[in-house]
Legacy VTK file of the C-alpha trace (Angstrom):
# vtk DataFile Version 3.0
C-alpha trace
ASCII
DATASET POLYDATA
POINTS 312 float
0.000 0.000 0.000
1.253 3.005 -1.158
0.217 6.961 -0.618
-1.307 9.052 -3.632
0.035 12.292 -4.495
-2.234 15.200 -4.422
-1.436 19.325 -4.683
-3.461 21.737 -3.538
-3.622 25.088 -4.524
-2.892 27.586 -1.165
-5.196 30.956 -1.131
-2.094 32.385 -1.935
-1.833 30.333 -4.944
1.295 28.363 -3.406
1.069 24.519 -4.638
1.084 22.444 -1.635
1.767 18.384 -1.813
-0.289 16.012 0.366
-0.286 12.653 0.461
-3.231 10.292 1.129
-3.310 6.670 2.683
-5.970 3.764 3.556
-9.508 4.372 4.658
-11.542 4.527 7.587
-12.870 7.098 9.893
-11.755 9.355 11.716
-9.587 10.483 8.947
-6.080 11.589 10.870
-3.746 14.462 9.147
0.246 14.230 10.101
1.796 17.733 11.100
5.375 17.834 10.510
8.232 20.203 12.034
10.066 22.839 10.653
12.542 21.331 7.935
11.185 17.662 7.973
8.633 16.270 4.956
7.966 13.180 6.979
10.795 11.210 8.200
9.444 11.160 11.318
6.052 9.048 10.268
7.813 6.311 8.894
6.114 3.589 11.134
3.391 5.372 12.629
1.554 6.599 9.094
1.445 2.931 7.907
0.647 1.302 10.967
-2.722 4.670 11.102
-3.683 3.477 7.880
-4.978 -0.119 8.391
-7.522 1.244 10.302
-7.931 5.368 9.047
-7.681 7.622 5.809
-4.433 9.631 6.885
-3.581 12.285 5.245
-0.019 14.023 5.267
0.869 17.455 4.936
4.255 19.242 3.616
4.944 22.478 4.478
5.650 25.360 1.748
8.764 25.059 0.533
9.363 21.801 1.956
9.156 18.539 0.170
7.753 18.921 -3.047
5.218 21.751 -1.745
6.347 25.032 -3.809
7.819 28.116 -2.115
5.602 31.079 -1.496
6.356 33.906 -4.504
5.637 36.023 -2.103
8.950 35.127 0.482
7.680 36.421 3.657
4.152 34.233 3.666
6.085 31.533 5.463
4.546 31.791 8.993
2.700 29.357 11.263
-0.804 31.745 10.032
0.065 30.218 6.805
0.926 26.877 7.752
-2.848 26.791 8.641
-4.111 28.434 5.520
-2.456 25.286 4.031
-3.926 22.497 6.748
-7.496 24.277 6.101
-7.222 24.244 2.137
-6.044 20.799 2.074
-8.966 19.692 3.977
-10.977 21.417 1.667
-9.963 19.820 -1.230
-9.643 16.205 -0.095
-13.320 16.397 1.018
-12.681 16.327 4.923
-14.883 18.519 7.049
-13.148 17.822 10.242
-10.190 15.799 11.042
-7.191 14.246 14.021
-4.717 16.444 13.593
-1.411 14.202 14.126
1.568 17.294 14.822
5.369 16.359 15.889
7.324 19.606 17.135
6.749 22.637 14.997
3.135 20.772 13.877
1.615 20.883 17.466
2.073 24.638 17.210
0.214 24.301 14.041
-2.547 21.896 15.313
-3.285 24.025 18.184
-3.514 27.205 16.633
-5.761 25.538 14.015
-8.203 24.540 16.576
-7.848 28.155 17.630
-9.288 29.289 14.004
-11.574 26.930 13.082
-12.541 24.639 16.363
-15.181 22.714 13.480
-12.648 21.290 11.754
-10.940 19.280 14.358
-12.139 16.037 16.102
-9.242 15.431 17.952
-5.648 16.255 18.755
-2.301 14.074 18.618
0.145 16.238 19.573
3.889 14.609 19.995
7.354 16.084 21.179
6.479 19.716 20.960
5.170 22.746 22.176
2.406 24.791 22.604
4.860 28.215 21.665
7.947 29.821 21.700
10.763 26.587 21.273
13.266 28.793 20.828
13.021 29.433 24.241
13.152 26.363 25.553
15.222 24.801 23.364
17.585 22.722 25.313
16.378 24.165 28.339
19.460 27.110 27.667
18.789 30.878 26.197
22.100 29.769 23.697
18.970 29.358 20.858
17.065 32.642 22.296
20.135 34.661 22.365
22.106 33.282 19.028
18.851 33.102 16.570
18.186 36.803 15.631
22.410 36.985 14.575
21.964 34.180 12.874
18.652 34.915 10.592
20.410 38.644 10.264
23.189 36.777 8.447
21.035 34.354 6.607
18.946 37.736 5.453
22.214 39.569 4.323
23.901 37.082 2.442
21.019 34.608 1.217
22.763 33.138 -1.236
26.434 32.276 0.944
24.064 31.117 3.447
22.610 28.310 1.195
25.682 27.488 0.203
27.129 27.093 3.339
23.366 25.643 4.578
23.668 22.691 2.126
27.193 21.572 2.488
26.650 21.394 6.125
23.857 19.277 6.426
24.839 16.851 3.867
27.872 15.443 5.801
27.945 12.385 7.668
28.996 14.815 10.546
25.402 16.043 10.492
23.950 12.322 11.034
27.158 11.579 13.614
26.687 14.400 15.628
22.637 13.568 15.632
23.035 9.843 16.932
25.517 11.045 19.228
23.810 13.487 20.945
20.097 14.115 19.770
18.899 10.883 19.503
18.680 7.289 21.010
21.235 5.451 18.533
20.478 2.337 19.748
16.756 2.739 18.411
17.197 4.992 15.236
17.888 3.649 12.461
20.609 5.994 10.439
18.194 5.889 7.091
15.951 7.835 8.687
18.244 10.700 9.555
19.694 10.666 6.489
16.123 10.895 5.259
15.864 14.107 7.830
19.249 15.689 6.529
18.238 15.296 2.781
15.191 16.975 3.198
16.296 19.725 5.099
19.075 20.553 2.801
16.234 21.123 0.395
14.973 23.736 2.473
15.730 27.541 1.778
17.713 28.713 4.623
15.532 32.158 4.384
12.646 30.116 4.349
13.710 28.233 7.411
14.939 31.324 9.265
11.864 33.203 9.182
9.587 30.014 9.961
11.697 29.260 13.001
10.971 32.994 13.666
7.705 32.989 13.445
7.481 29.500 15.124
9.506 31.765 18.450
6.816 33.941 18.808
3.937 32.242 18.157
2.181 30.808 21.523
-1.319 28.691 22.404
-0.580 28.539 25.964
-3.515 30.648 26.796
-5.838 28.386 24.289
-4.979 25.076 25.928
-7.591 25.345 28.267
-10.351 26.044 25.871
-9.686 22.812 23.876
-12.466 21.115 23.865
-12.177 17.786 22.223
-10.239 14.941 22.629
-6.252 15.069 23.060
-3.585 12.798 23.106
-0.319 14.388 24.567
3.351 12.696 23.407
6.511 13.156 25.005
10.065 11.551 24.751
11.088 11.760 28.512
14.898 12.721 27.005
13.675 15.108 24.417
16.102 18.102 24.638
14.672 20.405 21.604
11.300 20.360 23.353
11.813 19.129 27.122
9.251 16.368 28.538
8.057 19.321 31.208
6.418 21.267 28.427
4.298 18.164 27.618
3.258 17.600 31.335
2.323 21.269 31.344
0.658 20.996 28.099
-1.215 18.044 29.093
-2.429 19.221 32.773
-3.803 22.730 30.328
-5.835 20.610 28.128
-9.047 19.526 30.047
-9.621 15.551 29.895
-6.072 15.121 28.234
-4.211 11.427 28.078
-0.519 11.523 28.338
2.383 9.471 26.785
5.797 9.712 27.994
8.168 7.527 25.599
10.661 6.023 28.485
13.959 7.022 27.179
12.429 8.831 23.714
14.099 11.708 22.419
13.013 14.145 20.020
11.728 11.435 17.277
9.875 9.461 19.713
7.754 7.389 16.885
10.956 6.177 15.582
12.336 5.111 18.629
9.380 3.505 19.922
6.906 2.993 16.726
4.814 0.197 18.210
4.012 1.484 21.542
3.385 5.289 19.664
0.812 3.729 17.627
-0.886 1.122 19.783
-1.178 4.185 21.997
-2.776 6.493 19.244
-4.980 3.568 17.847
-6.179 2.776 21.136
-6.815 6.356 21.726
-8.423 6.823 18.431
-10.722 4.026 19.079
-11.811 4.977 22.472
-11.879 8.196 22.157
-12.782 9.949 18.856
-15.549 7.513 17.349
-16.117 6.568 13.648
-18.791 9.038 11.823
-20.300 7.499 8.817
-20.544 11.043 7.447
-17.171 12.015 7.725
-16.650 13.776 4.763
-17.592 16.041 2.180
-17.692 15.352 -1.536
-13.783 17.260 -2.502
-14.551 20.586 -4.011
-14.214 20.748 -7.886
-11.128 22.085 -9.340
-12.662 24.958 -11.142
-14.359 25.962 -7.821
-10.856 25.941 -5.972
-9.438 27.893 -8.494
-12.543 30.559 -7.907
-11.950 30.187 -4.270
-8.079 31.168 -4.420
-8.644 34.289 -6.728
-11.340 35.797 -4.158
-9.168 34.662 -0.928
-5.979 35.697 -2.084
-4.242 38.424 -0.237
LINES 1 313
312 0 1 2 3 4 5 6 7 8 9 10 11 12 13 14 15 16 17 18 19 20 21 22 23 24 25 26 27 28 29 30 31 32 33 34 35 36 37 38 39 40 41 42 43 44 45 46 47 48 49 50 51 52 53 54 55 56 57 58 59 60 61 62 63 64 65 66 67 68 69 70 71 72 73 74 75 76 77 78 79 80 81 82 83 84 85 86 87 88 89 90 91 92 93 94 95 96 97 98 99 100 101 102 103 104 105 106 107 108 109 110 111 112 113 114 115 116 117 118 119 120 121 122 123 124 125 126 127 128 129 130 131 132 133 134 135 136 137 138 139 140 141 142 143 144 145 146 147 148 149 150 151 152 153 154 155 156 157 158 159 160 161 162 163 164 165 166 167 168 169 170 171 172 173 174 175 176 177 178 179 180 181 182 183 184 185 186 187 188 189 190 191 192 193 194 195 196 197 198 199 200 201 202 203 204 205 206 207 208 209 210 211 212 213 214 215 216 217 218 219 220 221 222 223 224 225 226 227 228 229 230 231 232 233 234 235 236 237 238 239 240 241 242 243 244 245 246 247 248 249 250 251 252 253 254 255 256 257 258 259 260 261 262 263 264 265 266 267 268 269 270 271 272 273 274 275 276 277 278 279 280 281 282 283 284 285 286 287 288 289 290 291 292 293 294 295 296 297 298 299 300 301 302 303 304 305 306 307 308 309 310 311
């Protein structure tokens, strides 16, 4: 079984790739972070899709979604203009939204904007807002970040170079297992998978997503979520420490937690089959089947009406 490729066109008119797996109800949509197109659902998207539609998202400008023409409509507000168009055009009036890292920012803030179109909430190894605070648990990130987008602003074109070459070495992956990562669980295909998609990345594009990702906070939503959540943490994650998820989890009213014993950042790689026996049985119990689920998908010519009189 393997996913179809879709594109939808953004109200921006920004081509966005999604992916689309299995059947069943409720349909669940995966989230990425900044700079991955999906490495991290290796296990967990097949193992959703005996039993669910899932749908996957890539981010502008990551994958094969296009960049924005216009380069400063990378924020998390658009990262939701692209969830919410996607579900339009694969026919799905509400949805799980599955995010890892940067994507629970996303989920959240979706809820935030259009509580309708989400039945429930996966959210694993991230944050509610502002990572680049708590990144590490040290203001290194905090204090370093606005040099380094400053130098990625001025010289666009060294910094790609210099971007590229970087994460393409086996001292990218090395450093990774040897420090971010359980090596014992990981297998080194999948960071390589990580590394070659973010060197595919714009480094303007990332800068000023990770920016936006810095400011951007839910905290003060978390209590007004209102349907059902399942909270994932990797109890040795150091880009988004496990206490954020405990926090996050005690906010959210009626909330289940999962701490992955020894998980890291990539949790569902590290741990795939108690992840998804954990999300399935949470799916099951907790966000019933609909039998009308979704919406006949909107016809092209109508989308193509809908992005002239949206677009901004």
């Amino acid at each position: 079984m393997k996913p179809t490729d879709h594109y939808t066109r953004a109200p921006d008119g920004t081509r966005i790739h999604w992916t689309r797996l299995g059947a069943g109800n409720p349909t669940v949509v995966l989230l990425d972070g900044i700079g991955c197109a999906g490495y991290v659902w290796r296990h967990l998207e097949p193992a959703l899709a005996r039993e669910h539609r899932v749908l996957h998202v890539q981010w502008r400008g990551h994958g094969e979604s296009e960049s924005p023409r216009d380069p400063g409509r990378v924020g998390l507000e658009e990262c939701v203009d692209d969830l919410l168009a996607v579900l339009d055009d694969a026919g799905e009036e509400a949805a799980v939204l599955a995010g890892h890292s940067m994507g629970v920012q996303v989920a959240l803030e979706t809820h935030r904007r259009a509580p309708r179109r989400v039945r429930g909430l996966v959210l694993v190894c991230g944050a509610p807002g502002r990572p680049i605070d708590t990144f590490h648990d040290s203001p290194v990130l905090r204090l370093a970040f606005p040099f380094a987008r400053a130098l990625v602003e001025r010289w666009p074109d060294l910094a790609r170079t210099a971007f590229r070459t970087v994460v393409s070495t086996d001292l990218a992956v090395e450093y990774a297992l040897a420090f971010e990562v359980d090596r014992s669980r990981v297998e080194r295909v999948d960071l390589e998978r990580y590394f070659r998609d973010l060197a595919r990345v714009d480094p303007t594009l990332f800068v000023r997503l990770l920016a936006s990702a810095g400011v951007h906070d839910t905290t003060d939503h978390l209590p007004e979520v209102d349907v059902p959540t399942l909270v994932v943490a990797g109890e040795h994650d150091s880009f988004t420490p496990v206490r954020l998820s405990r926090r996050m989890h005690e906010a959210i009213p009626g909330s289940e937690l999962l701490v992955v014993p020894g998980g890291t950042h990539v949790a569902p790689l590290e741990a795939p089959d108690l992840v998804a026996e954990h999300v399935l049985a949470f799916l099951a119990g907790r966000v019933p089947a609909r039998r009308a689920a979704r919406r006949p998908p909107r016809p092209a010519a109508a989308r193509r009406r809908r992005t002239r009189r949206t677009s901004r």
